[in-house]
N, CA, C and O of each residue as an XYZ file, in Angstrom:
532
protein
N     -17.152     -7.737      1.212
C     -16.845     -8.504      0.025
C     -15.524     -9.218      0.241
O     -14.626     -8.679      0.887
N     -15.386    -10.512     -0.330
C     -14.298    -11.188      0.122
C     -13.157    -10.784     -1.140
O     -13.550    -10.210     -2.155
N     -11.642    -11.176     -0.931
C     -10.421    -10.715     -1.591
C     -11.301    -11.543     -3.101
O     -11.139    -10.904     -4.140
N     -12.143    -12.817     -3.236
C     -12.152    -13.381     -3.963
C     -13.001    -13.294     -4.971
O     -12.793    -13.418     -6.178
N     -14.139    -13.032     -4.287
C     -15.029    -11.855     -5.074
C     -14.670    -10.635     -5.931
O     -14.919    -10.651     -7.136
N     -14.091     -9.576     -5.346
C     -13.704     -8.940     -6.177
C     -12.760     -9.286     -7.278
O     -13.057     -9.285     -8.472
N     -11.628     -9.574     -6.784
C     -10.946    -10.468     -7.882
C     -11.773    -11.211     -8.812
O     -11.194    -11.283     -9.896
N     -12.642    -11.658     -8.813
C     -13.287    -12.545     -9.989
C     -14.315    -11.284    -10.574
O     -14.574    -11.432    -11.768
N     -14.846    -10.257    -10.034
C     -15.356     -8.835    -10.658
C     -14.890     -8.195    -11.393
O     -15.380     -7.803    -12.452
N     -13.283     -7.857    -10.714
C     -13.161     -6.870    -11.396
C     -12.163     -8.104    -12.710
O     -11.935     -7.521    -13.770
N     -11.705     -9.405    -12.667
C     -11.248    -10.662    -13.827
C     -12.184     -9.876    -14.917
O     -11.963     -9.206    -15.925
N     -13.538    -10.378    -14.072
C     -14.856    -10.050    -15.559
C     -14.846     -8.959    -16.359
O     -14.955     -8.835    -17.579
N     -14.634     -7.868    -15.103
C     -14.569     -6.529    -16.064
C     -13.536     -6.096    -17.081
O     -13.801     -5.411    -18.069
N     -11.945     -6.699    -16.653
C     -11.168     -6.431    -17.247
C     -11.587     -7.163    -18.884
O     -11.440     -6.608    -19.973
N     -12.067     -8.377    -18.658
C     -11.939     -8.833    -19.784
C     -13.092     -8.473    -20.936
O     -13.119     -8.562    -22.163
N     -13.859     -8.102    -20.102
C     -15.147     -7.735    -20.725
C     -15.001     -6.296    -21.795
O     -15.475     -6.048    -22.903
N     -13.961     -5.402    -20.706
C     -13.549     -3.962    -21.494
C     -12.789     -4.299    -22.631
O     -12.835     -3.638    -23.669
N     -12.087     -5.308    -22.476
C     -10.676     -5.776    -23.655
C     -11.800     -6.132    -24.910
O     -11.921     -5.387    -25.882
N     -12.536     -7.286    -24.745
C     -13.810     -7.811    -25.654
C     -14.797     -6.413    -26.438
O     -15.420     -6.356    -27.498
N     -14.563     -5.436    -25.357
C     -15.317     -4.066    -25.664
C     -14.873     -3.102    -26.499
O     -15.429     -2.208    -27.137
N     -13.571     -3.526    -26.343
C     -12.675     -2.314    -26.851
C     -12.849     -2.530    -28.478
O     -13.047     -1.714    -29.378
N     -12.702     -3.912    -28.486
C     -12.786     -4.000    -30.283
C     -13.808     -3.614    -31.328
O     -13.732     -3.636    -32.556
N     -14.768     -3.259    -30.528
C     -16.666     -3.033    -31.566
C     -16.380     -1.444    -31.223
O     -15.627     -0.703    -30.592
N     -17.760     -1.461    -32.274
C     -17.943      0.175    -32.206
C     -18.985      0.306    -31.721
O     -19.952     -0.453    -31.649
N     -18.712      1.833    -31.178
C     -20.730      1.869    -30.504
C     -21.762      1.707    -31.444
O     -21.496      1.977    -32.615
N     -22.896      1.314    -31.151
C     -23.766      0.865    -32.091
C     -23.625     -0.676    -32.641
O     -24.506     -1.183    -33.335
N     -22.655     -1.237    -32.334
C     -22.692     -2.532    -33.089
C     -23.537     -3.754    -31.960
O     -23.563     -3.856    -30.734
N     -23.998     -4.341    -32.785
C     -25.147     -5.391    -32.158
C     -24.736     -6.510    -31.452
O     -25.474     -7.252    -30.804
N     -23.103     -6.647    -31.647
C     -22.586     -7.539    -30.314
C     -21.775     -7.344    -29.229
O     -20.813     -7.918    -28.719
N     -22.645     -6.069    -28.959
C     -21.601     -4.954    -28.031
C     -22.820     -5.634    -26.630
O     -22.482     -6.008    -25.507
N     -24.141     -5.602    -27.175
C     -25.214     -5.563    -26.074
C     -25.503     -6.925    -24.856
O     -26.197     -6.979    -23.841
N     -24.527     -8.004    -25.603
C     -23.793     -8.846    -24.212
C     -22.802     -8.226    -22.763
O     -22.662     -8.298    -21.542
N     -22.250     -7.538    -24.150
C     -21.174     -7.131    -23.184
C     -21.340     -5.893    -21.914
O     -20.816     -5.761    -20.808
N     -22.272     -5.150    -22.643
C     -22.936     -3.879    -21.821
C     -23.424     -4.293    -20.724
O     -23.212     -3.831    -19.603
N     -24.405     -5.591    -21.160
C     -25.082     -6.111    -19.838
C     -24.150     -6.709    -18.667
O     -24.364     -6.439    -17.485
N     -23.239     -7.430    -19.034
C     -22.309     -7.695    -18.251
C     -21.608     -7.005    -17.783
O     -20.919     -7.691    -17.027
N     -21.135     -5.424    -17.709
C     -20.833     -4.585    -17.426
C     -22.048     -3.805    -16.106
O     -21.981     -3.667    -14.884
N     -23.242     -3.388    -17.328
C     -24.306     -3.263    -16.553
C     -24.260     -4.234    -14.500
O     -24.062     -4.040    -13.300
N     -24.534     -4.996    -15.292
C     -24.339     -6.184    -13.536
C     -23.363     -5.807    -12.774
O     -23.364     -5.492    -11.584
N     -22.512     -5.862    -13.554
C     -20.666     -5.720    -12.361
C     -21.211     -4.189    -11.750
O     -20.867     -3.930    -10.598
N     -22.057     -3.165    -12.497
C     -21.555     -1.909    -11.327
C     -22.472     -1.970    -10.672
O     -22.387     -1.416     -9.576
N     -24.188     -2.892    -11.154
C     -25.219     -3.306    -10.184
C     -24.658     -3.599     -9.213
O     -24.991     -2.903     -8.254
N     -23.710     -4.561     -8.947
C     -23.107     -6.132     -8.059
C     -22.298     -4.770     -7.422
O     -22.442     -4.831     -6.200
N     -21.630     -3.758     -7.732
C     -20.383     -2.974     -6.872
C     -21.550     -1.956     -6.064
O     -21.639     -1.916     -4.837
N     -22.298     -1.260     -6.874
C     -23.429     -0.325     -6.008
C     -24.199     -1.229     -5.109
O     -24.929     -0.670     -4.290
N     -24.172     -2.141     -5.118
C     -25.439     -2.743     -4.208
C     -24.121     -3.770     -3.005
O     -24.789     -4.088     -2.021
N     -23.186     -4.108     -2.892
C     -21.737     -3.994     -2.554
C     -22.036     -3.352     -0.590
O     -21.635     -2.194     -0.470
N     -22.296     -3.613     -0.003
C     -22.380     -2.840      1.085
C     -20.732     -2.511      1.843
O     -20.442     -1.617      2.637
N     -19.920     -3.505      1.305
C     -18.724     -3.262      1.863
C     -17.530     -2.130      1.093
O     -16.370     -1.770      1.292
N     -18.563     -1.879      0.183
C     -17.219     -0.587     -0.634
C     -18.226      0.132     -1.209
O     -18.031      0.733     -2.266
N     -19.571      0.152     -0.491
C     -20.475      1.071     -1.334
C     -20.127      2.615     -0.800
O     -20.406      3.647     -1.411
N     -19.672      2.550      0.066
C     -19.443      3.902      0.940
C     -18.271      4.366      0.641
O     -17.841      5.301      1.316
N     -17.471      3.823     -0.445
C     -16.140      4.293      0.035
C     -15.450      3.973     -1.419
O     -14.357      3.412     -1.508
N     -16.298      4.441     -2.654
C     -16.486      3.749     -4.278
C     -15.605      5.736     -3.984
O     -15.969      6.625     -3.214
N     -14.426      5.709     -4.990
C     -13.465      6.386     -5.233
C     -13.926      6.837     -6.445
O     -14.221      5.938     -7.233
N     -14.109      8.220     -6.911
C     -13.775      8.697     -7.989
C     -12.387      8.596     -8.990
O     -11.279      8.885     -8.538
N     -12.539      8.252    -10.082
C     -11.049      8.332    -10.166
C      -9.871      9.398    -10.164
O      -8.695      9.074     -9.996
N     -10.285     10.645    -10.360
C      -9.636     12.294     -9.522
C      -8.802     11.842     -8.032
O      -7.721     12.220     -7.582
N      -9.698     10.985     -7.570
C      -9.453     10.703     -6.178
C      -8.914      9.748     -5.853
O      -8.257      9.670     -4.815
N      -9.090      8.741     -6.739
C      -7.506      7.587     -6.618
C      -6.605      7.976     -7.051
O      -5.590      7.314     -6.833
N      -6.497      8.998     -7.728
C      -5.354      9.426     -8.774
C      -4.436     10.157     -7.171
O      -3.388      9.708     -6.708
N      -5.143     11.210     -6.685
C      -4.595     11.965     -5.626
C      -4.322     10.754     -4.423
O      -3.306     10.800     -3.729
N      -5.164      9.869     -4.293
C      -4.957      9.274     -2.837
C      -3.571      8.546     -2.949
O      -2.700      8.555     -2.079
N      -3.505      7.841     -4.307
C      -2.254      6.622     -4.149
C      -0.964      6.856     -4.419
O      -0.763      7.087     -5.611
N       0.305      6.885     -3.491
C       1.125      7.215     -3.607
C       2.159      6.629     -4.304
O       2.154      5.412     -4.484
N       3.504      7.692     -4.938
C       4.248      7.376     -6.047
C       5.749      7.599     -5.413
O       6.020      8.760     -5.109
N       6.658      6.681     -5.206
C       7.497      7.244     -4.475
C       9.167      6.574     -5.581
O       8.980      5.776     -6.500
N      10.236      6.953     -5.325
C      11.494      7.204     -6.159
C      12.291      5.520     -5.473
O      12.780      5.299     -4.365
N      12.167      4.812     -6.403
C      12.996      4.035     -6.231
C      13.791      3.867     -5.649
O      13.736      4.888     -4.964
N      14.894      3.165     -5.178
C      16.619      2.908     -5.037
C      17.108      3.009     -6.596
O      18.218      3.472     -6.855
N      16.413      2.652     -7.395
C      17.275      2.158     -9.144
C      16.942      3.359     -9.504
O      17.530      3.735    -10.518
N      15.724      4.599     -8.738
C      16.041      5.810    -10.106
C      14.721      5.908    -10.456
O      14.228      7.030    -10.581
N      13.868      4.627    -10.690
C      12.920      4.850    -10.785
C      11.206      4.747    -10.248
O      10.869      3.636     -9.841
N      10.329      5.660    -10.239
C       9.212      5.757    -10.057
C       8.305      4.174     -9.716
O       8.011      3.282    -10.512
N       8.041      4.275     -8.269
C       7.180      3.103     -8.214
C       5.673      3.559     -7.614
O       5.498      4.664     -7.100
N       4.819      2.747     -7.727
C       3.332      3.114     -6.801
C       3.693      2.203     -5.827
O       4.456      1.245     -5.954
N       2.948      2.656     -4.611
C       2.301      1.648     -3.815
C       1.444      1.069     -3.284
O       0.849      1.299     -2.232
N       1.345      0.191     -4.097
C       0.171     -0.436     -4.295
C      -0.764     -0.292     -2.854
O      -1.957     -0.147     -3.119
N      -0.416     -0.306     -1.202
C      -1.230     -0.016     -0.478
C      -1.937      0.967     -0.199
O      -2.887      0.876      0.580
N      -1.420      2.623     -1.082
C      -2.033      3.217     -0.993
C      -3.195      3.562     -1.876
O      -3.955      4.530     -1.917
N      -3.103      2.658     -2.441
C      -4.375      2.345     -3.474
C      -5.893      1.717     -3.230
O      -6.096      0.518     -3.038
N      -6.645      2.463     -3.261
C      -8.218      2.142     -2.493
C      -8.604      1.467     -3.330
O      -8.483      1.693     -4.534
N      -9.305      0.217     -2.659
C      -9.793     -0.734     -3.456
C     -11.435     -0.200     -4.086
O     -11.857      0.797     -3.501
N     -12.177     -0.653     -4.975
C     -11.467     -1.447     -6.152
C     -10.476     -1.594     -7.102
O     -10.179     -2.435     -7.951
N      -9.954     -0.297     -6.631
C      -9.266      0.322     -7.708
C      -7.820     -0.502     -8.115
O      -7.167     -0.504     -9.159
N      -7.640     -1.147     -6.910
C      -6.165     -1.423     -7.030
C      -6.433     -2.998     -7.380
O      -5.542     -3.628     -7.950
N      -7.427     -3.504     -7.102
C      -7.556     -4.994     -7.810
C      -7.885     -4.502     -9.468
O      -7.586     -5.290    -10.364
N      -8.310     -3.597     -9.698
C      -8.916     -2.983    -11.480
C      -7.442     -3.083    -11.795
O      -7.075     -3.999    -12.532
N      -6.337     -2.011    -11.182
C      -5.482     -2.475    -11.523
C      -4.023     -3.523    -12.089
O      -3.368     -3.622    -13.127
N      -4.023     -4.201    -10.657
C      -3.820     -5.881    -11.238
C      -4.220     -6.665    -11.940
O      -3.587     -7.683    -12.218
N      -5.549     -6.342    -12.475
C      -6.207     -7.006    -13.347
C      -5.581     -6.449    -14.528
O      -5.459     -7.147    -15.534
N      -5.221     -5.390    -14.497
C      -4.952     -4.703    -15.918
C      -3.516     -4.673    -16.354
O      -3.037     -4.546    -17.480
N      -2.927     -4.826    -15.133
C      -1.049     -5.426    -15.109
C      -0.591     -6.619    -15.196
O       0.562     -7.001    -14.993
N      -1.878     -7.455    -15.626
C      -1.384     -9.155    -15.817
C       0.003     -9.167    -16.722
O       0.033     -8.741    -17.876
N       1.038     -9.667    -16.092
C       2.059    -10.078    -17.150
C       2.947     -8.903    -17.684
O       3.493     -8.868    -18.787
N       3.007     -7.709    -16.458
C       3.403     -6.813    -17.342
C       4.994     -6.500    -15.747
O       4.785     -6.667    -14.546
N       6.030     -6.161    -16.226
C       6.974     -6.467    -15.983
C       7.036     -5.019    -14.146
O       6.735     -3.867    -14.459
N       7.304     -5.184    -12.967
C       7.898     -4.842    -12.045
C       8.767     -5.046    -11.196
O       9.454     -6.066    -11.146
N       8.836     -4.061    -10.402
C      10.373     -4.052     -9.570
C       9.372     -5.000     -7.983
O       8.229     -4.816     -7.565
N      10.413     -5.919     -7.538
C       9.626     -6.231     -6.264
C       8.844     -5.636     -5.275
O       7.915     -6.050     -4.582
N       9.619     -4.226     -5.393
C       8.802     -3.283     -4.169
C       7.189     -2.992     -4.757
O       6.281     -2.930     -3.928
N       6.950     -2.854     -5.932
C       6.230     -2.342     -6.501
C       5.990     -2.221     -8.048
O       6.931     -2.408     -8.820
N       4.688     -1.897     -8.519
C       4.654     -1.814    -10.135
C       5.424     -0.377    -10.967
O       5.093      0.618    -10.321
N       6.050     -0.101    -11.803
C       6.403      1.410    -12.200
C       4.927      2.058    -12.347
O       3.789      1.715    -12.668
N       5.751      3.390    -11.847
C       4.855      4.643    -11.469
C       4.028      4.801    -13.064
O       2.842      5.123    -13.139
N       4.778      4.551    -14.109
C       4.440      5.059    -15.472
C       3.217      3.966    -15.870
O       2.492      4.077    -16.859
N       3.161      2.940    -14.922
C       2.296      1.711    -15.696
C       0.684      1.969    -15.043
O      -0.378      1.520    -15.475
N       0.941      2.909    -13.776
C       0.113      3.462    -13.295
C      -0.662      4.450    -13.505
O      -1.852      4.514    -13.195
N       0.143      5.461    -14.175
C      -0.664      6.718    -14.325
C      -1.168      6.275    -16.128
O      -1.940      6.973    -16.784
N      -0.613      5.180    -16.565
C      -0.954      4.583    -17.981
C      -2.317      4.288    -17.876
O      -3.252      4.828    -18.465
N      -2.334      3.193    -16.902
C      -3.668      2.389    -16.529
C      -4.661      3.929    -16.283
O      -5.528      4.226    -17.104
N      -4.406      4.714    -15.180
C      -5.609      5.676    -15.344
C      -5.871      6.576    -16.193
O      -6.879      7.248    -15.977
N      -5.109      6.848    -17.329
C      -5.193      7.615    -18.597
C      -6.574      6.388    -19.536
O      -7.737      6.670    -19.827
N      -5.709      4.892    -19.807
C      -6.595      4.086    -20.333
C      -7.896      3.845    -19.984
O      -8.748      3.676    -20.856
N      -8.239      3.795    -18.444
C      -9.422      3.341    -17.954
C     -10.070      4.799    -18.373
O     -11.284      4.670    -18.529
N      -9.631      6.106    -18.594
C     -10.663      6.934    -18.599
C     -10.834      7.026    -20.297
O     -11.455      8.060    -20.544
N     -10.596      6.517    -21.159
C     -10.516      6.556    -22.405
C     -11.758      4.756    -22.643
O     -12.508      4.528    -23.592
N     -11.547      4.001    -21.606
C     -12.363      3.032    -21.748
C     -13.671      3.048    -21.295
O     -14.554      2.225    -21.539
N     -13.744      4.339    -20.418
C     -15.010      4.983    -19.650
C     -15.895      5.642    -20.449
O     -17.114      5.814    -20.446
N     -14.731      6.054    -21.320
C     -15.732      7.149    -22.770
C     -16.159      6.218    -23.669
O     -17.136      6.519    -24.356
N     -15.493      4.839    -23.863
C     -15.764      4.318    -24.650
C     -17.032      3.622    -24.336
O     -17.890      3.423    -25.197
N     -17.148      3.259    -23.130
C     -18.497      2.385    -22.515
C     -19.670      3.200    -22.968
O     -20.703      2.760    -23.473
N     -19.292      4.751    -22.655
C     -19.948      5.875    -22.529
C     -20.794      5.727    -24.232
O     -21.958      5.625    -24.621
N     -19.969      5.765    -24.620
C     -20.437      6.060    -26.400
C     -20.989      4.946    -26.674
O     -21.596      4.964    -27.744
N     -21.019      3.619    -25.906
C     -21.725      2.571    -26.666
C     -23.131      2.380    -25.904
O     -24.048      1.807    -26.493
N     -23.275      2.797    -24.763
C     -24.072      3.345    -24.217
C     -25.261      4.018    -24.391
O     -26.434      3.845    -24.061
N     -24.723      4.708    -24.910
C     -25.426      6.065    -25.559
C     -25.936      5.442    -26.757
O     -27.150      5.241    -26.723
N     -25.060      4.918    -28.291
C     -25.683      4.070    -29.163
C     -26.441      3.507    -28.989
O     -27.369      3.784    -29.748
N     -26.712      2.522    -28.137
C     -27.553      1.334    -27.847
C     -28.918      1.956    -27.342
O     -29.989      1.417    -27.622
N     -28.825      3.283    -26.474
C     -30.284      3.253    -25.985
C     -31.168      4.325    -26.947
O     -30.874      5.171    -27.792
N     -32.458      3.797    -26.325
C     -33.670      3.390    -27.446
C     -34.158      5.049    -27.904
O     -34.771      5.704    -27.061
N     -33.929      5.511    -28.920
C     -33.810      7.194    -29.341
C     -35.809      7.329    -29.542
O     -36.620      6.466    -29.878
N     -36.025      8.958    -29.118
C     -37.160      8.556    -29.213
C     -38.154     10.182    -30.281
O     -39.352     10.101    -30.553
């Protein structure tokens, strides 16, 4: 997969979760958005170049390293961050303030607190939407 591709995947997804975040499960203009979601993890599972190597998030959490500033404070680095994960991330740090070496450590372990709170949320609309029998 090229740098550009994903970048425009995981663009979609970010914005798609933000658009997501505002409905409730069950609501009837959630089922654009699902589908478009739906596709992006079609388009990442079917992915031959990161299908082998798709990170739990337990496991990005442990893989990517957090190391002590010069100023004092906590930075990630960003290379030790397995992709997709670390483009999910930039996507999700648009506009949000770092040190050159790196993004703060706190904006990091933020982002994976949020994404798993946006996972439940997919989860629950998910679940609403399909067909009860």
């Amino acid at each position: 997969m090229t740098c550009d591709l994903l970048l425009e995947r995981e663009r979609t997804r970010r914005r798609t979760l933000w658009a997501l975040a505002s409905l409730h499960p069950g609501d009837s203009n959630a089922s654009d958005l699902l589908a478009i979601l739906d596709d992006l993890d079609d388009q990442e599972r079917n992915d031959t170049a990161c299908s082998d190597k798709l990170f739990e998030l337990i496991e990005v959490r442990n893989s990517a390293s957090v190391m002590r500033h010069n100023s004092g404070i906590d930075i990630i680095l960003e290379q030790t961050i397995p992709q997709p994960w670390r483009e999910r991330f930039h996507q999700a740090s648009i506009g949000s303030t770092r040190l050159v070496d790196g993004h703060y450590g706190a904006d990091w372990d933020k982002f994976l607190t949020e994404w798993e709170r946006e996972m439940q949320h997919l989860k629950n609309h998910r679940a609403a939407q399909a067909p009860t029998s």
